[in-house]
Residue, then its C-alpha position, 0 to 999 in steps of 0.5 A: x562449698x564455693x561456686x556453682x560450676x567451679x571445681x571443688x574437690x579431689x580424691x585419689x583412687x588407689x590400691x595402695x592407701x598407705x604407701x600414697x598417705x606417705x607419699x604425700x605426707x612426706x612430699x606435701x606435709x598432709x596428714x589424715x582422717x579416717x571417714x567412715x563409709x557404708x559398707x565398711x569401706x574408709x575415706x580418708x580426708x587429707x588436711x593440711x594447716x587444719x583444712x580438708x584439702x582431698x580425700x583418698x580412698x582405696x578402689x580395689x573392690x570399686x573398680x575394675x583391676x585395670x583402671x589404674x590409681x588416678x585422681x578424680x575431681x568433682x565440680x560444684x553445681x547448684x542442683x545435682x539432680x537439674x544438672x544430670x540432666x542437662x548433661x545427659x541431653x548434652x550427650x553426657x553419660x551418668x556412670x552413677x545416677x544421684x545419691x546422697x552422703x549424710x553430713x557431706x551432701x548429694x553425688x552424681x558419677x557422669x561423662x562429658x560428651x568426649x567420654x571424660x567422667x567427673x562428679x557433680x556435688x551439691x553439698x548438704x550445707x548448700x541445698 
């Protein structure tokens, strides 16, 4: 996973999920694996040289037609649910309190306190 407080992963929201996977294929040589999500909706997993290296997903049933497609990070914590709420007696706001993903590990959607939203992860192998 790597360490506590570093970035970890990317994924882009879009609406547009093919025409972004030919993007990137074209211009950075990824390829792609589909993931199963609940609900019926599909991650995909960038690769390149064999590795996970982003995940795509597309956001039109996830968020609001006006939020346009964007990259969203999330940063690698010891503890999602300690640091939760550390950032909430920060001034930080929770967009969507901690939950889990079988086999990758547990999630937090949250703001700092200027208002900018990353996700906290801790993932299954870590704790």
């Amino acid at each position: 996973m790597g360490p506590h407080g570093k970035f970890y992963w990317n994924e882009l929201m879009t609406d547009d999920v093919e025409k972004a996977q030919a993007f990137y294929a074209a211009t950075l040589g990824w390829t792609f694996s589909e993931m199963p999500m609940d609900g019926g909706h599909a991650y995909y997993v960038a690769i390149l040289g064999g590795e996970p290296v982003a995940g795509m997903m597309d956001k039109t049933e996830i968020l609001p037609p006006q939020v346009p497609p964007h990259w969203f990070s999330y940063i690698n914590v010891d503890d999602v649910g300690a640091r939760v709420e550390l950032l909430k007696a920060a001034g930080g706001q929770v967009i969507r309190e901690p939950f889990d993903i079988p086999g990758v590990g547990r999630i937090a959607i949250v703001c700092d306190a200027t208002g900018a939203p990353f996700g906290m992860m801790t993932a299954a192998d870590q704790g």
